[in-house]
Biopython code that builds the backbone (N, CA, C, O; Angstrom):
import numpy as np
from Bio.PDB.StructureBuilder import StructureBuilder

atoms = [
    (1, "UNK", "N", (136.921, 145.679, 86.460)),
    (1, "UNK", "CA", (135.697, 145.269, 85.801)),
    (1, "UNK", "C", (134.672, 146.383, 85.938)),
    (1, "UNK", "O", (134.427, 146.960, 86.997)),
    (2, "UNK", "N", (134.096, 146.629, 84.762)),
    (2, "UNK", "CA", (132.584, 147.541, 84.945)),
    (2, "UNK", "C", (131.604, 146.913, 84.932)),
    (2, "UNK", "O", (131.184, 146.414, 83.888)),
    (3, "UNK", "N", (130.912, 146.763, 86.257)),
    (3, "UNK", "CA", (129.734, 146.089, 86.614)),
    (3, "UNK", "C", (128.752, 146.094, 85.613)),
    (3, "UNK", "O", (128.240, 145.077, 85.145)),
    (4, "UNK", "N", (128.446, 147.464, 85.227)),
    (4, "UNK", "CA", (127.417, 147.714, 84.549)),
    (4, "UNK", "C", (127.287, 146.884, 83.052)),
    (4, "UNK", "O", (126.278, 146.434, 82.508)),
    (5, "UNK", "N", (129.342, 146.855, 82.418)),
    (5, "UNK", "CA", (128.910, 146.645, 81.255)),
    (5, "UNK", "C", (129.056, 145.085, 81.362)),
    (5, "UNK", "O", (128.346, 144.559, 80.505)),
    (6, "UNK", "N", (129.612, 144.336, 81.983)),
    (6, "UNK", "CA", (129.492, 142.890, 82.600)),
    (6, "UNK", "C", (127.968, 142.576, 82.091)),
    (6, "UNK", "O", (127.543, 141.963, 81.112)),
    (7, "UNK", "N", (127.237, 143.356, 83.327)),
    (7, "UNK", "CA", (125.988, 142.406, 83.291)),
    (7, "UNK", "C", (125.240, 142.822, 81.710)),
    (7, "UNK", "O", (124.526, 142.035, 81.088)),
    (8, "UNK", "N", (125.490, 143.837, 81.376)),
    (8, "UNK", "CA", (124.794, 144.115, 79.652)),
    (8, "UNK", "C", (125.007, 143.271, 78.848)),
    (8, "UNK", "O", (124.074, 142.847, 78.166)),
    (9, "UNK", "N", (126.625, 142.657, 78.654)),
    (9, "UNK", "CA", (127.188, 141.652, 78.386)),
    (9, "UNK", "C", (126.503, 139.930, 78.194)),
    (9, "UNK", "O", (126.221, 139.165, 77.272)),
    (10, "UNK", "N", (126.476, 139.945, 79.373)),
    (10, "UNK", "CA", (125.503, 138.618, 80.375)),
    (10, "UNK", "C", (124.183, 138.798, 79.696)),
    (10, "UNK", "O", (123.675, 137.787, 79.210)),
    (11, "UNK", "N", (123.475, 140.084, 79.579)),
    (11, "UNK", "CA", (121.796, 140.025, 79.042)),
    (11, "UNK", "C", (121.555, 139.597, 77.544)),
    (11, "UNK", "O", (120.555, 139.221, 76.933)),
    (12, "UNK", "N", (122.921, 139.813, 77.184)),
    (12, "UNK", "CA", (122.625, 139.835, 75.440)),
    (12, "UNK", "C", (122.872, 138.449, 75.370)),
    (12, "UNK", "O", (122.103, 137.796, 74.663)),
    (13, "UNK", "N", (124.044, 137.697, 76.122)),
    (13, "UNK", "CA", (124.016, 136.267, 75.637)),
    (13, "UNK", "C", (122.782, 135.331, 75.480)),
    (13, "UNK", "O", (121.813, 135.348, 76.239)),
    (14, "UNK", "N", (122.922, 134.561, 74.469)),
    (14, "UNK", "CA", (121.324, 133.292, 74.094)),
    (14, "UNK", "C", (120.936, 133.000, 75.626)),
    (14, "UNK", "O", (121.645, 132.818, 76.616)),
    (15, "UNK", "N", (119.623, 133.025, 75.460)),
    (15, "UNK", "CA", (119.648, 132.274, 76.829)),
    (15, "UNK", "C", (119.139, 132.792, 78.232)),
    (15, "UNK", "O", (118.286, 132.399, 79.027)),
    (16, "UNK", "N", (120.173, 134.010, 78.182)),
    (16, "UNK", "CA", (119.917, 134.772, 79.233)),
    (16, "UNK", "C", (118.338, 135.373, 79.816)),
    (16, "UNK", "O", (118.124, 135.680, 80.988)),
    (17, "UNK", "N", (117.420, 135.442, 78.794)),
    (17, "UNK", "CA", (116.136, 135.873, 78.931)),
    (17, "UNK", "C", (115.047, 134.501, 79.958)),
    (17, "UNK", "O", (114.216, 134.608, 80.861)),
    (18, "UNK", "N", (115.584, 133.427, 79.270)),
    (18, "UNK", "CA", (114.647, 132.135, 79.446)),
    (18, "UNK", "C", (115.646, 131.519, 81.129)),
    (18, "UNK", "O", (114.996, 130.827, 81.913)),
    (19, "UNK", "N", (116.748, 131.768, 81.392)),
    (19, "UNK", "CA", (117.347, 131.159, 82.368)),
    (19, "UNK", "C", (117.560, 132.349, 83.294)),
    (19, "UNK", "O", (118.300, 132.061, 84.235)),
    (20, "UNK", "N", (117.107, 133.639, 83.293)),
    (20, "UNK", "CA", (117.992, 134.180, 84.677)),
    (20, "UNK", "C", (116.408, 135.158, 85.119)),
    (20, "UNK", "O", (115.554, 135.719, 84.434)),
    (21, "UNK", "N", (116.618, 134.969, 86.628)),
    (21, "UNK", "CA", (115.423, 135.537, 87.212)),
    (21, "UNK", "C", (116.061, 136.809, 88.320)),
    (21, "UNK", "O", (115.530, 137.853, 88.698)),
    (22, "UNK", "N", (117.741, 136.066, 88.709)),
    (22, "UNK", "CA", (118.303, 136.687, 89.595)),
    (22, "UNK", "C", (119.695, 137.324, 89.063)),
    (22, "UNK", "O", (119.724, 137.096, 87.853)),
    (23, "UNK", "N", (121.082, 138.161, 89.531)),
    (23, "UNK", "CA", (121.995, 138.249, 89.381)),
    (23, "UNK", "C", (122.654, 139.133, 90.427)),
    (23, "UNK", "O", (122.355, 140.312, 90.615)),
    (24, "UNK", "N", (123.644, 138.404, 91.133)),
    (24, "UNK", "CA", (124.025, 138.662, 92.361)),
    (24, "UNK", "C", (125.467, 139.422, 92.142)),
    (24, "UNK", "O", (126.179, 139.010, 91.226)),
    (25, "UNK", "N", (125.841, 140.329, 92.813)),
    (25, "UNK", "CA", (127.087, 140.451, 92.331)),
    (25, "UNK", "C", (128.132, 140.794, 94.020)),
    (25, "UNK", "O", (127.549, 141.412, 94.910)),
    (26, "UNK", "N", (129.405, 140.392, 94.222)),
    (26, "UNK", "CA", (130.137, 140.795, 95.035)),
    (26, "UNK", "C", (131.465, 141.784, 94.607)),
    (26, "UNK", "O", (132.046, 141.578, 93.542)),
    (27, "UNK", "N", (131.758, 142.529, 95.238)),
    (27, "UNK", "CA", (132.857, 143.509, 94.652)),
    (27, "UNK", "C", (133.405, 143.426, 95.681)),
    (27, "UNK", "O", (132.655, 143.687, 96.622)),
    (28, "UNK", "N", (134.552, 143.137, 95.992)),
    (28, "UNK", "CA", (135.585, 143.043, 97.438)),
    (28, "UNK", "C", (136.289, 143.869, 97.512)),
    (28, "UNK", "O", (137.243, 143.304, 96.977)),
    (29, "UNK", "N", (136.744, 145.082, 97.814)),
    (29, "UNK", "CA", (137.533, 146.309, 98.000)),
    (29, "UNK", "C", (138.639, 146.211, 99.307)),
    (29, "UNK", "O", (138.310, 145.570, 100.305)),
    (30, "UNK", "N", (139.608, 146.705, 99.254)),
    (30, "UNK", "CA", (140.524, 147.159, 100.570)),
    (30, "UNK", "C", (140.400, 147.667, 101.714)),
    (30, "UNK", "O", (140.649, 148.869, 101.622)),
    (31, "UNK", "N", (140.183, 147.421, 102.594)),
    (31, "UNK", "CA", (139.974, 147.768, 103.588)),
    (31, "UNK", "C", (140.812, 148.741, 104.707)),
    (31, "UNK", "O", (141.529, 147.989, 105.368)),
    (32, "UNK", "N", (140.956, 150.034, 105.109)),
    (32, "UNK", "CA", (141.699, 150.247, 105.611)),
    (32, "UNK", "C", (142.437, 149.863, 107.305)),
    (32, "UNK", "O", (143.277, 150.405, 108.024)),
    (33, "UNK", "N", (141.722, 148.853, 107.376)),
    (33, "UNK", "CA", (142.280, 148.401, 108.909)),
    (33, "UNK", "C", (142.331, 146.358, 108.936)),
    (33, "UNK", "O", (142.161, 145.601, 107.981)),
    (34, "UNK", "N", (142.520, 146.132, 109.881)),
    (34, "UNK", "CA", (143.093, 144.586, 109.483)),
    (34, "UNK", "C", (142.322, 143.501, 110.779)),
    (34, "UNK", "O", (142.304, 143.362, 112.002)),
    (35, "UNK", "N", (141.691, 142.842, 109.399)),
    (35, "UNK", "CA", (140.372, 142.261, 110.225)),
    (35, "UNK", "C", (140.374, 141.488, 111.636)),
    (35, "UNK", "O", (139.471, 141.201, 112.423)),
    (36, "UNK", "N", (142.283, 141.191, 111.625)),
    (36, "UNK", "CA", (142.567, 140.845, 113.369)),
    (36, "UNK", "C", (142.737, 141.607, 114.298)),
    (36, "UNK", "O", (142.590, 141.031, 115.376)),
    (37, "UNK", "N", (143.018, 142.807, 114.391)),
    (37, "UNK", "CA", (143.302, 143.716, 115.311)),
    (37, "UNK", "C", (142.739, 145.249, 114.845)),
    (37, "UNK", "O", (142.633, 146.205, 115.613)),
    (38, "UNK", "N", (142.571, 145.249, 114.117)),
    (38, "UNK", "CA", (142.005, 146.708, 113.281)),
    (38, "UNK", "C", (142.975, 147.657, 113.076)),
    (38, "UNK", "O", (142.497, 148.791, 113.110)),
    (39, "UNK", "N", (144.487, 147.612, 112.821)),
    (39, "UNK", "CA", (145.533, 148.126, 113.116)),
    (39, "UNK", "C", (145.247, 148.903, 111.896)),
    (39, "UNK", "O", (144.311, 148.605, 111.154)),
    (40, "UNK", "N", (145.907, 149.729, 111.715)),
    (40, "UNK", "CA", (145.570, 150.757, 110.008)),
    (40, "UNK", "C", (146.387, 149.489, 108.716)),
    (40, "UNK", "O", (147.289, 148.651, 108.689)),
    (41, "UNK", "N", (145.912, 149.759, 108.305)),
    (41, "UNK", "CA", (146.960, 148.954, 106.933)),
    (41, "UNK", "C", (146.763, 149.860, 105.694)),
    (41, "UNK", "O", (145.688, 150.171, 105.180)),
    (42, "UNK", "N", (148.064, 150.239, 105.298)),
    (42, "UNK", "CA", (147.931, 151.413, 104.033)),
    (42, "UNK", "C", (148.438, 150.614, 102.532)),
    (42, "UNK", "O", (148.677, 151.254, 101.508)),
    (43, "UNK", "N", (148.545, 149.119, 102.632)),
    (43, "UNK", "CA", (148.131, 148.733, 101.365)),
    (43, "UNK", "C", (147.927, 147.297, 101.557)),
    (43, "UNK", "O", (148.168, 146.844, 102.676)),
    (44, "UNK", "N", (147.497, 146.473, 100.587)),
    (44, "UNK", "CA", (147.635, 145.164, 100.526)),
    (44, "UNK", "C", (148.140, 144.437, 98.848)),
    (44, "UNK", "O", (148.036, 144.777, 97.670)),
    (45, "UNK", "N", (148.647, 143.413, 99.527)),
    (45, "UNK", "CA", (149.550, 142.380, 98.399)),
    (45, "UNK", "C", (148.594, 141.301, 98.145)),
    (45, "UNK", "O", (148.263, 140.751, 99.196)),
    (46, "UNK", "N", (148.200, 140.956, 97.401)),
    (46, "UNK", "CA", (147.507, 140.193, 96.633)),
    (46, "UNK", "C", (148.038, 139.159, 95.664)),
    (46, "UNK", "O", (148.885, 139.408, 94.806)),
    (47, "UNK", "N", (147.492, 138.011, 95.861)),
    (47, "UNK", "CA", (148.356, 137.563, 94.594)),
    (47, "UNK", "C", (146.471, 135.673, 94.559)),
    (47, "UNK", "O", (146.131, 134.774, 95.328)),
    (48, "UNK", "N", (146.128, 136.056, 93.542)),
    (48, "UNK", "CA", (145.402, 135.186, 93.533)),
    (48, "UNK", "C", (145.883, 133.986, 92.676)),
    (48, "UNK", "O", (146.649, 134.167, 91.728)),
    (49, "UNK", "N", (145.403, 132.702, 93.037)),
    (49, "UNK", "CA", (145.882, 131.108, 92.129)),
    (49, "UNK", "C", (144.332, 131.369, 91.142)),
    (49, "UNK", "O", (143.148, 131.090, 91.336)),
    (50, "UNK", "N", (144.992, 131.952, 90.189)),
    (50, "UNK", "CA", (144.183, 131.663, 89.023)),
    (50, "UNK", "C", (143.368, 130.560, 88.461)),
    (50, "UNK", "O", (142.211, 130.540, 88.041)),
    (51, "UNK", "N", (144.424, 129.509, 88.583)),
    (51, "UNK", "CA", (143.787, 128.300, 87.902)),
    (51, "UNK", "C", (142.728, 127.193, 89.245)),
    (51, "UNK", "O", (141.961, 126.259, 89.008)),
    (52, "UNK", "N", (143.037, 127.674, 90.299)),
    (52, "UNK", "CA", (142.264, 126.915, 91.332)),
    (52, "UNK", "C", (140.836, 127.959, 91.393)),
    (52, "UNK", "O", (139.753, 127.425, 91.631)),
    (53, "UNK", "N", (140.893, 129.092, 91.221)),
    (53, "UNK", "CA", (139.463, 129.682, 90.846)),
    (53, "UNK", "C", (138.861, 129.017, 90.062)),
    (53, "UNK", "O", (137.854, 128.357, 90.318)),
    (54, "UNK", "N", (139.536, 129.134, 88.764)),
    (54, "UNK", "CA", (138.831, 128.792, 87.576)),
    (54, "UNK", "C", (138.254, 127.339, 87.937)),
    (54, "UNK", "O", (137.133, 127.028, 87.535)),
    (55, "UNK", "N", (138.725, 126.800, 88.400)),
    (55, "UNK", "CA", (138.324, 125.004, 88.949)),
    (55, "UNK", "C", (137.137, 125.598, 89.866)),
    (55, "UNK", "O", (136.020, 125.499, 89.357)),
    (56, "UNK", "N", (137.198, 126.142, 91.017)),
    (56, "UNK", "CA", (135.994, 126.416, 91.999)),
    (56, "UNK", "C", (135.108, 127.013, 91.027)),
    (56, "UNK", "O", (134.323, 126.099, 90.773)),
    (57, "UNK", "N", (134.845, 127.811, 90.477)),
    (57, "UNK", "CA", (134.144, 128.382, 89.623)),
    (57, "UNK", "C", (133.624, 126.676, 88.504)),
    (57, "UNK", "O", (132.552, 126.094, 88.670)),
    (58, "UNK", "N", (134.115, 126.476, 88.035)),
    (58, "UNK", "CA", (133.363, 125.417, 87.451)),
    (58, "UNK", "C", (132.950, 124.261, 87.744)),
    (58, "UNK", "O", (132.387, 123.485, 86.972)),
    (59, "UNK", "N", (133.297, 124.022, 89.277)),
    (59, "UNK", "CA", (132.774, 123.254, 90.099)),
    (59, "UNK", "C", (130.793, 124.079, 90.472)),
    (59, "UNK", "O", (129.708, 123.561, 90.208)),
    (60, "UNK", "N", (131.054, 125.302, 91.067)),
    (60, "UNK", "CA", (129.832, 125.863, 91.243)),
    (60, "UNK", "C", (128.842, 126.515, 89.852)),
    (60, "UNK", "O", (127.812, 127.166, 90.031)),
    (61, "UNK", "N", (129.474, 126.138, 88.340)),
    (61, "UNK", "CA", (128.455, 126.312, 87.899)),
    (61, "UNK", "C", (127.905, 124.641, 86.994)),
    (61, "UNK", "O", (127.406, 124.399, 85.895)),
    (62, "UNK", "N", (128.281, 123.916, 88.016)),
    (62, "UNK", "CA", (127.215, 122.927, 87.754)),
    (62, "UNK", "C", (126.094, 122.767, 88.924)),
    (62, "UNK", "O", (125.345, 121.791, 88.988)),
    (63, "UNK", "N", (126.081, 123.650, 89.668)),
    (63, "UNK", "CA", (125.176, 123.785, 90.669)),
    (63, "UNK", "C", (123.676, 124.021, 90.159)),
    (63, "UNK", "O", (123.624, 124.808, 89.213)),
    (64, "UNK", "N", (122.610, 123.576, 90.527)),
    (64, "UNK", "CA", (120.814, 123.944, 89.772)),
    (64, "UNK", "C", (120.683, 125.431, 90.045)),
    (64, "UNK", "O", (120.874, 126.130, 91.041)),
    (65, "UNK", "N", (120.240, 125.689, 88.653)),
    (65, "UNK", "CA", (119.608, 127.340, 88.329)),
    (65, "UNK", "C", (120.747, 128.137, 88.230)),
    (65, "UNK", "O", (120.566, 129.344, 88.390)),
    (66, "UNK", "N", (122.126, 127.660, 87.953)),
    (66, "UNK", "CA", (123.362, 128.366, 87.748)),
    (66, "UNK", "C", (123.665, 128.638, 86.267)),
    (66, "UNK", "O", (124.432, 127.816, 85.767)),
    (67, "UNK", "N", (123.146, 129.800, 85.308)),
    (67, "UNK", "CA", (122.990, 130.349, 83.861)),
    (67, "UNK", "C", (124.813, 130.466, 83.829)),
    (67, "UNK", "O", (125.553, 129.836, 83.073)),
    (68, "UNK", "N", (125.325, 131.718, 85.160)),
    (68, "UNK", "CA", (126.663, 131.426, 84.696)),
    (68, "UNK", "C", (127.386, 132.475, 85.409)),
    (68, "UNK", "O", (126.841, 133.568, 85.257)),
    (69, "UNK", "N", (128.833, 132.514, 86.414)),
    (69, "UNK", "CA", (129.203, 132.645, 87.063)),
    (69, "UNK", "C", (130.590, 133.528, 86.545)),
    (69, "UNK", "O", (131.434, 133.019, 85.809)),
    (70, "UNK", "N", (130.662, 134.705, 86.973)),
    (70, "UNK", "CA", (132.030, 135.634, 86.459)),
    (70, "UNK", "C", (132.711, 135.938, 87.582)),
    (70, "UNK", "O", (132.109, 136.474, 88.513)),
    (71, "UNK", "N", (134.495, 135.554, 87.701)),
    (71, "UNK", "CA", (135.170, 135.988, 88.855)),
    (71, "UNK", "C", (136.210, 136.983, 87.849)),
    (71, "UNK", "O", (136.442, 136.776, 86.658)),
    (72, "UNK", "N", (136.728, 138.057, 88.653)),
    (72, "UNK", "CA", (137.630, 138.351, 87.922)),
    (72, "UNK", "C", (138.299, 138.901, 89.272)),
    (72, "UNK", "O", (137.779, 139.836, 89.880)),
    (73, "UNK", "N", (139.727, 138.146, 89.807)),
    (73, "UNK", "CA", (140.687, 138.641, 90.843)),
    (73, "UNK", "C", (141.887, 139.298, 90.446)),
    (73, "UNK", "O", (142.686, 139.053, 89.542)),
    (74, "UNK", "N", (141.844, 140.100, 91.236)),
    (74, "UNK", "CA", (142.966, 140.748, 90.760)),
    (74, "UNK", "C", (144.695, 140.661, 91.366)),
    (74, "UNK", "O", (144.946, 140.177, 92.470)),
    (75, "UNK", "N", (145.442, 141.043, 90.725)),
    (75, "UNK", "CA", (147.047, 140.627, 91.870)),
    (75, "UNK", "C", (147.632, 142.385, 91.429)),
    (75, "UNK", "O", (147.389, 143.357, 90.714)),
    (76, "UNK", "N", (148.718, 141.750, 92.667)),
    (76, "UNK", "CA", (149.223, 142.955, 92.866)),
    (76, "UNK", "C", (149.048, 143.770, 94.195)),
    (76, "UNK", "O", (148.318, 143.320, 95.077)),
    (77, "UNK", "N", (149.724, 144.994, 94.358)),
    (77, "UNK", "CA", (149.920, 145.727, 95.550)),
    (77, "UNK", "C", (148.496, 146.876, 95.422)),
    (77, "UNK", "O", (148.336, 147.669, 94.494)),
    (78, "UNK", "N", (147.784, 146.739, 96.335)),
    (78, "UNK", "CA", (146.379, 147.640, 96.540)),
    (78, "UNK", "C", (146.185, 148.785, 97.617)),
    (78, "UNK", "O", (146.495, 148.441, 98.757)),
    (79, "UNK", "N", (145.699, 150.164, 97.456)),
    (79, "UNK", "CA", (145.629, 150.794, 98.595)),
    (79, "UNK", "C", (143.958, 150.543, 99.280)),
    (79, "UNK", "O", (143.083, 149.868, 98.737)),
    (80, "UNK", "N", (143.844, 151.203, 100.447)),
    (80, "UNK", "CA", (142.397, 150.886, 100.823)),
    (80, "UNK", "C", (141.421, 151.874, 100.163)),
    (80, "UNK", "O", (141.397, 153.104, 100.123)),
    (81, "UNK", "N", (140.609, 150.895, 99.648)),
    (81, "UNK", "CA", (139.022, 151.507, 98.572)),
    (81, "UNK", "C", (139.354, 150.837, 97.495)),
    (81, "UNK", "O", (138.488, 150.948, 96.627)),
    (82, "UNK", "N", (140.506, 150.000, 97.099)),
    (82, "UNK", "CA", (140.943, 149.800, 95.448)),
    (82, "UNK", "C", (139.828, 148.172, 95.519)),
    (82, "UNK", "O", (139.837, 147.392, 96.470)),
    (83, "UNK", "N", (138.979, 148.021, 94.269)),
    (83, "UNK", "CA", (138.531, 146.966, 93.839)),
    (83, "UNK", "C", (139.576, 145.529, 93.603)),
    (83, "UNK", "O", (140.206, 145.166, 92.609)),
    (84, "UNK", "N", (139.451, 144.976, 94.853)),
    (84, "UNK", "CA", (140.106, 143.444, 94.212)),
    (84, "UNK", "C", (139.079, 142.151, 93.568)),
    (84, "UNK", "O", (139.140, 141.791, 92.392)),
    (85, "UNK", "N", (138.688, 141.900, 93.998)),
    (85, "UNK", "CA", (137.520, 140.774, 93.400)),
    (85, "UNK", "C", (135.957, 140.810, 93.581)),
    (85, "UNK", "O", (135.171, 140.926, 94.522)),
    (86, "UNK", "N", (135.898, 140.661, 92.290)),
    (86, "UNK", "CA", (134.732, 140.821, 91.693)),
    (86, "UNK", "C", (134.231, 139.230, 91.323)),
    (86, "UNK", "O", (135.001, 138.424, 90.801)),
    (87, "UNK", "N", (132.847, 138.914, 91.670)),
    (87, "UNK", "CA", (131.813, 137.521, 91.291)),
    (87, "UNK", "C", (130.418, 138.098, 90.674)),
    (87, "UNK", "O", (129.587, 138.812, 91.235)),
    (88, "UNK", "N", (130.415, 137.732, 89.750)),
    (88, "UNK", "CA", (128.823, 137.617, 89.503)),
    (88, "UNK", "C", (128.015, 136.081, 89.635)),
    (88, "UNK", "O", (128.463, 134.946, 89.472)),
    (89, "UNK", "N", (126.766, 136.511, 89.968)),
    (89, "UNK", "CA", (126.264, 135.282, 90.064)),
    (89, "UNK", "C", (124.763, 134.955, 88.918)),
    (89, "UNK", "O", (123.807, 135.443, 89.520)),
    (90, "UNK", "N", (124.407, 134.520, 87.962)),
    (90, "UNK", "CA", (123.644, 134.735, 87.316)),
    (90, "UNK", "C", (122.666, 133.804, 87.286)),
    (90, "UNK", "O", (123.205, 132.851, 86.724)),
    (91, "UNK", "N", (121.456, 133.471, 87.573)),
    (91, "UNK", "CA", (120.463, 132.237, 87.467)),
    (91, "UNK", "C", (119.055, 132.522, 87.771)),
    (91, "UNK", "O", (118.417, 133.566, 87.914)),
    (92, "UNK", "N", (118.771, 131.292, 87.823)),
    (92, "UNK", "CA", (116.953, 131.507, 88.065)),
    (92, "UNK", "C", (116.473, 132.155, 89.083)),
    (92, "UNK", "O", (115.938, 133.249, 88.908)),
    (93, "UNK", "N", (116.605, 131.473, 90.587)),
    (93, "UNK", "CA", (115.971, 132.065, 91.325)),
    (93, "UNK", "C", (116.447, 132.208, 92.834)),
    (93, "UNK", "O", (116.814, 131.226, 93.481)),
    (94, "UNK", "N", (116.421, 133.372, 93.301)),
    (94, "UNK", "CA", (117.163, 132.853, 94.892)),
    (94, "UNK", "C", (117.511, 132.001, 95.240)),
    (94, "UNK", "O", (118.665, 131.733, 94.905)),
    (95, "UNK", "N", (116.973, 131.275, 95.891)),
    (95, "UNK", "CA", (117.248, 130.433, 96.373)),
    (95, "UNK", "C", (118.227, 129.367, 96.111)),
    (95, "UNK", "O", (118.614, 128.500, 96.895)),
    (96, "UNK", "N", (118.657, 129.616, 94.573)),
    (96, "UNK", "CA", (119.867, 128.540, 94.375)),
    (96, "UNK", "C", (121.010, 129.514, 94.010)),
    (96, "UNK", "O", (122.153, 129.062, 93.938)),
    (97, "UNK", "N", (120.767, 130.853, 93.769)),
    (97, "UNK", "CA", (121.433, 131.757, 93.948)),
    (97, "UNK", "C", (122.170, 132.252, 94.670)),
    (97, "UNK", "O", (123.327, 132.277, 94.249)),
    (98, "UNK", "N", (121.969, 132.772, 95.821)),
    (98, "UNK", "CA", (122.736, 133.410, 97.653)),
    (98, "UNK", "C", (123.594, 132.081, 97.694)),
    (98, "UNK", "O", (124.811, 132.028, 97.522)),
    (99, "UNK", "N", (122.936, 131.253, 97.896)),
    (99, "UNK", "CA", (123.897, 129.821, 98.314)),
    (99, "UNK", "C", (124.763, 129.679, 97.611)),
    (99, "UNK", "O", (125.503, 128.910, 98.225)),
    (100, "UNK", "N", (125.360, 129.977, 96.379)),
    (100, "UNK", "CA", (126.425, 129.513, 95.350)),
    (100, "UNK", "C", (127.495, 130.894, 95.570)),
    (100, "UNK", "O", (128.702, 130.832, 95.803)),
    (101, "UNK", "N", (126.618, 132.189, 95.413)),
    (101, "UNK", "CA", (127.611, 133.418, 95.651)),
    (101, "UNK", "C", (128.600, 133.179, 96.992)),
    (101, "UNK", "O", (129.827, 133.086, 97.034)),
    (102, "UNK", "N", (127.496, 133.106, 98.191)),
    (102, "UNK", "CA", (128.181, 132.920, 99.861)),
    (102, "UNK", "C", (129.264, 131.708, 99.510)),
    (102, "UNK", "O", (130.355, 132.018, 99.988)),
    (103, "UNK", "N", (129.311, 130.387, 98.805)),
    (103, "UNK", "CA", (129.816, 129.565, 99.201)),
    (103, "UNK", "C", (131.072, 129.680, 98.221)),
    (103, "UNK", "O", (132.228, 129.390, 98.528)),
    (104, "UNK", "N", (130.604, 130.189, 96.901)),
    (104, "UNK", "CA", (131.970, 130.723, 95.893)),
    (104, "UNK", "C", (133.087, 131.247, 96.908)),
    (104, "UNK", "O", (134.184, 130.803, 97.248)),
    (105, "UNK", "N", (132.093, 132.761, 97.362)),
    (105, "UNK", "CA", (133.098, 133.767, 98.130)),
    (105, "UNK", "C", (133.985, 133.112, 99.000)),
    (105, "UNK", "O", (135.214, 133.093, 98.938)),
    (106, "UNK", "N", (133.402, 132.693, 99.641)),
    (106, "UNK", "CA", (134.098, 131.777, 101.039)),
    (106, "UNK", "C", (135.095, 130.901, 100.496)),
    (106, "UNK", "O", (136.228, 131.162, 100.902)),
    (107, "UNK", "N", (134.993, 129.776, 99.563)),
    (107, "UNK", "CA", (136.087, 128.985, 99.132)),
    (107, "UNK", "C", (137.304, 130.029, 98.048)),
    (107, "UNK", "O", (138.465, 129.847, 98.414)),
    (108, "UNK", "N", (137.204, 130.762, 97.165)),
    (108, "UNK", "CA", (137.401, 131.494, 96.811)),
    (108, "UNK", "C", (138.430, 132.215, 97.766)),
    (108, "UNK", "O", (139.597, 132.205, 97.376)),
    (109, "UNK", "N", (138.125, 132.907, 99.096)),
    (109, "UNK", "CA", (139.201, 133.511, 99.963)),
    (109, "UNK", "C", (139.593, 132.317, 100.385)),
    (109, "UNK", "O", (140.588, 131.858, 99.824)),
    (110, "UNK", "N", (139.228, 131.857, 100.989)),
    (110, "UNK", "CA", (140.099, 130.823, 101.497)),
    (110, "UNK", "C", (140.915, 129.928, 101.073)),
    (110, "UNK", "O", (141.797, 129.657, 101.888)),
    (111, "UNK", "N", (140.959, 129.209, 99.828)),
    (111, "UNK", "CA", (141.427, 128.154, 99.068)),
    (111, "UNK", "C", (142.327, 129.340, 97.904)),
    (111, "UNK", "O", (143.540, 129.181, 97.767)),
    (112, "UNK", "N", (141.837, 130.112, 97.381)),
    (112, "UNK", "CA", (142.670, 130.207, 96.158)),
    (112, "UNK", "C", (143.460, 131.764, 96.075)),
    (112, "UNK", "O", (144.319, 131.962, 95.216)),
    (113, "UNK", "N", (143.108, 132.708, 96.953)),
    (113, "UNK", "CA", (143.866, 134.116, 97.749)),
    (113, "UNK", "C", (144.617, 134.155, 98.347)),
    (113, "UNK", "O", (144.279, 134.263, 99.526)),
    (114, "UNK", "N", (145.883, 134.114, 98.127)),
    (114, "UNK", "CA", (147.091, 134.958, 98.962)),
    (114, "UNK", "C", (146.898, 136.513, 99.680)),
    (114, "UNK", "O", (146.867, 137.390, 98.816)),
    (115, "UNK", "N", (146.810, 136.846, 100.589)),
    (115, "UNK", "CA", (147.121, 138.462, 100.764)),
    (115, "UNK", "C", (147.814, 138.734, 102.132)),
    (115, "UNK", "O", (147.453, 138.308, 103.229)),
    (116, "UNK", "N", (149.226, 139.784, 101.755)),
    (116, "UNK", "CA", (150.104, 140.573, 102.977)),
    (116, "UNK", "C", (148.974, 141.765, 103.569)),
    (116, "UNK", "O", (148.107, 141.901, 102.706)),
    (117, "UNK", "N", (148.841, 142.223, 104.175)),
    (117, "UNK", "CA", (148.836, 143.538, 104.664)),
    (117, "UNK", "C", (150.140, 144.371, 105.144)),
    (117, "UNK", "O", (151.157, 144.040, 105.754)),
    (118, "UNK", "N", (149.747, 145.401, 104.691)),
    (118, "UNK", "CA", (150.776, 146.145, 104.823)),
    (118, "UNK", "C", (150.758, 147.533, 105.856)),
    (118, "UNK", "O", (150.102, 148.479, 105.420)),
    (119, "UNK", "N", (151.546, 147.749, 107.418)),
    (119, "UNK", "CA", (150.845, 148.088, 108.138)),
    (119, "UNK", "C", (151.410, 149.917, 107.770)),
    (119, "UNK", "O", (152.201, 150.200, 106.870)),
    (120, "UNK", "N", (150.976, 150.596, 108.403)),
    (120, "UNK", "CA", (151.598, 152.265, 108.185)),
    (120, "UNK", "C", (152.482, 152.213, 109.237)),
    (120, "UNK", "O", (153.185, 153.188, 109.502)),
]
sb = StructureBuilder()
sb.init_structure("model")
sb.init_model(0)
sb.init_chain("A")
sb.init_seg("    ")
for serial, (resi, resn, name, xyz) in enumerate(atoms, 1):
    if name == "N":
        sb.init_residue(resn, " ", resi, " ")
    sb.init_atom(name, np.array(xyz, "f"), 0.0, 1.0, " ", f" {name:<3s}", serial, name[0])
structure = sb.get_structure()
């Protein structure tokens, strides 16, 4: 995904002028070490449940001040620095904002992400 042209995207839609004050974005990248032991890991396996996103995701954009919410996960074998998932968060105003991104992210890894590490 290109962040940049995402959110250009997002500005032109109806709407977007009168409903969004904020737009949050997360980009999740590879990490080269492994968040239980810090051991090196020189790739990771990925494999995201598509259709249980798409459900969390439209669960959180009936949330207040939520204009409109973009995940795009990726599958497949990753080295460390490679972009896996990407959220935007688009709406009125903080405060109903942070709370929907943090709580996406979180259910999101947890509920609908598979991932191996792969050690060197």
């Amino acid at each position: 995904m290109d962040i940049s042209q995402a959110i250009q995207k997002l500005k032109e839609r109806p709407g977007f002028k009168d409903n969004v004050g904020m737009v949050l974005i997360h980009n999740g990248v590879v990490r080269n070490w492994s968040r239980k032991d810090h051991q090196e890991v020189c790739a990771l396996e990925v494999t995201p449940d598509l259709n249980k996103i798409e459900a969390i995701r439209q669960e959180y954009m009936k949330s207040e001040g939520i204009y409109e919410i973009i995940v795009e996960a990726k599958s497949g074998t990753f080295q460390p620095g490679d972009d896996l998932l990407f959220i935007i968060v688009a709406g009125d105003v903080r405060e109903n904002i942070k709370p929907v991104l943090s709580d996406l992210l979180d259910r999101i890894k947890s509920e609908a992400i598979t991932k191996k590490e792969i050690f060197v």
